[in-house]
C-alpha positions in Angstrom: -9.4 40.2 17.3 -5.4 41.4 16.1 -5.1 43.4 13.5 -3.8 39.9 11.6 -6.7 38.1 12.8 -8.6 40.7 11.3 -7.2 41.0 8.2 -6.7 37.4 7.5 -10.8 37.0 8.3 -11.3 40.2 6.3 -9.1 38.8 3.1 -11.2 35.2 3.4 -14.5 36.7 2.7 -14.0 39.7 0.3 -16.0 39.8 -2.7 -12.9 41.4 -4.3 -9.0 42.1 -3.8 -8.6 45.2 -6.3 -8.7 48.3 -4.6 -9.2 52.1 -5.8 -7.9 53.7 -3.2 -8.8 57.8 -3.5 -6.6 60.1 -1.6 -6.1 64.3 -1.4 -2.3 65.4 -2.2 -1.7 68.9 -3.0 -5.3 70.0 -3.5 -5.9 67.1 -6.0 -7.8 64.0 -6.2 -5.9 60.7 -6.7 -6.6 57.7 -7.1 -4.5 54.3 -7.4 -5.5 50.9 -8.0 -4.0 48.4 -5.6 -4.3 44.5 -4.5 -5.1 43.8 -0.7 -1.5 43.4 0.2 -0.5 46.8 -1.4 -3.7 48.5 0.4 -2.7 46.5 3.6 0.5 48.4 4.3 -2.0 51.7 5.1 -3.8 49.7 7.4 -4.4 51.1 10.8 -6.2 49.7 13.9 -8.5 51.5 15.4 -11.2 51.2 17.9 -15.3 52.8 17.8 -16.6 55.1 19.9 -18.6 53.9 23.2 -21.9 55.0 21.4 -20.8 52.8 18.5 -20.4 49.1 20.7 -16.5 50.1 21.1 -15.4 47.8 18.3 -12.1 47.3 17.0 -12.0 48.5 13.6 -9.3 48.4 10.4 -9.3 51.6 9.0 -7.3 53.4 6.2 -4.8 56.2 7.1 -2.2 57.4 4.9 0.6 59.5 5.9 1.6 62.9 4.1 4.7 60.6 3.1 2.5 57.7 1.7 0.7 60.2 -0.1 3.2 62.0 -1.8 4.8 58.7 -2.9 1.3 57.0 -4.4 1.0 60.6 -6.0 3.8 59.8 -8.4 2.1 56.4 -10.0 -1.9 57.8 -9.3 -4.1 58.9 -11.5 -5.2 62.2 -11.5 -8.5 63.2 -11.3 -9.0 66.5 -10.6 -9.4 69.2 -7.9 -10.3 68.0 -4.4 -13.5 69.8 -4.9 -14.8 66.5 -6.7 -15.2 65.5 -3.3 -18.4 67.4 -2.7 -19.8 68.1 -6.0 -23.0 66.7 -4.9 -23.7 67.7 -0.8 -26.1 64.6 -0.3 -23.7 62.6 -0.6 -20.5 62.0 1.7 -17.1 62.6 0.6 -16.3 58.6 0.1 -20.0 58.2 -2.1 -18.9 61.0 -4.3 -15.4 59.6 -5.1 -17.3 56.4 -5.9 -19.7 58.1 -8.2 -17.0 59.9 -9.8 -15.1 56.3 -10.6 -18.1 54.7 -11.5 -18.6 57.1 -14.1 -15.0 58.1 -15.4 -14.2 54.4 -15.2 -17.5 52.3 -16.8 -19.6 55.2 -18.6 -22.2 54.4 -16.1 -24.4 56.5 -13.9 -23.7 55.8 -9.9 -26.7 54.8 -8.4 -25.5 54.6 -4.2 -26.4 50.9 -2.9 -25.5 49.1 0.1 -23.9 46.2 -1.0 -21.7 44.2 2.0 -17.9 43.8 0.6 -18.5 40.2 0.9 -21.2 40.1 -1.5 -19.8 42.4 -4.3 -17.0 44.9 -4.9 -18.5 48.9 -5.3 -17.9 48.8 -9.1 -17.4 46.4 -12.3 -14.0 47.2 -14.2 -13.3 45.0 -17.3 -15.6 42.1 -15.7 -13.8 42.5 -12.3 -15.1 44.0 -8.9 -12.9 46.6 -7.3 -13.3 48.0 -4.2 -13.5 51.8 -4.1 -11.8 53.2 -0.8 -10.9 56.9 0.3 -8.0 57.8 2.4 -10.0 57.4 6.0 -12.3 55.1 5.1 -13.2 51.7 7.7 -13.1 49.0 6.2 -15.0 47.2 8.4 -15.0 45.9 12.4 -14.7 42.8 14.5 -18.3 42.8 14.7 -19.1 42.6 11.3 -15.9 39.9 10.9 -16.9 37.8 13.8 -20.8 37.3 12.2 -19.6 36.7 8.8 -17.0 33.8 10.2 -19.7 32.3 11.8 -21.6 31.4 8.8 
């Protein structure tokens, strides 16, 4: 699949187009809210490793430049170190447990939800995404089965 193909197929079956997309700048946590086109400018294409099937994969990646410009309209959360407050938990699940939190009063519970069923959080009756700078979004493999259906 292109990276069009992918994105259009991607688009299609999203639970939700509203992103929070979490990024590092200056030794700070950020985060923005974003629709898919917005978050589609920072797309990248990339491909898995052999041990991984080798799949072609969209994957987030900002630029020092892209940071520093989303800095400007981001929120602010605090010091990088939120990142790894809790060490069972990987960088991307602890930006999501800080959101949940900071953004619906609730306590994060981790869950494996596919982005096609639900978004990560509720927000005002609305599912929003919750991405960090790096993040997959997801593969051809996982695009190609859900087009099937």
């Amino acid at each position: 699949m292109t990276m069009t193909e992918m994105k259009v197929a991607y688009c299609k079956r999203s639970a939700s187009h509203k992103y929070a997309l979490g990024f590092v700048f200056g030794g700070c946590l950020y985060v923005i809210t974003l629709s898919f086109a917005e978050l589609s400018k920072y797309f990248k294409l990339d491909r898995a490793s052999s041990k991984r099937g080798g799949f072609r994969k969209i994957r987030i990646k900002l630029t020092s430049a892209d940071r520093a410009e989303l800095s400007a309209k981001a929120e602010k959360l605090g010091a990088e170190s939120l990142l790894t407050l809790d060490p069972k938990h990987n960088k991307g699940e602890n930006f999501e447990r800080e959101l949940t939190e900071r953004w619906t009063g609730e306590t994060w519970v981790k869950d494996s939800v596919p982005f096609n069923v639900a978004g990560d959080i509720v927000v005002n009756g609305e599912n929003v995404q919750v991405k960090l700078d790096g993040a997959e979004l997801t593969n051809e493999k996982i695009l190609s089965r859900l087009m099937a259906c």
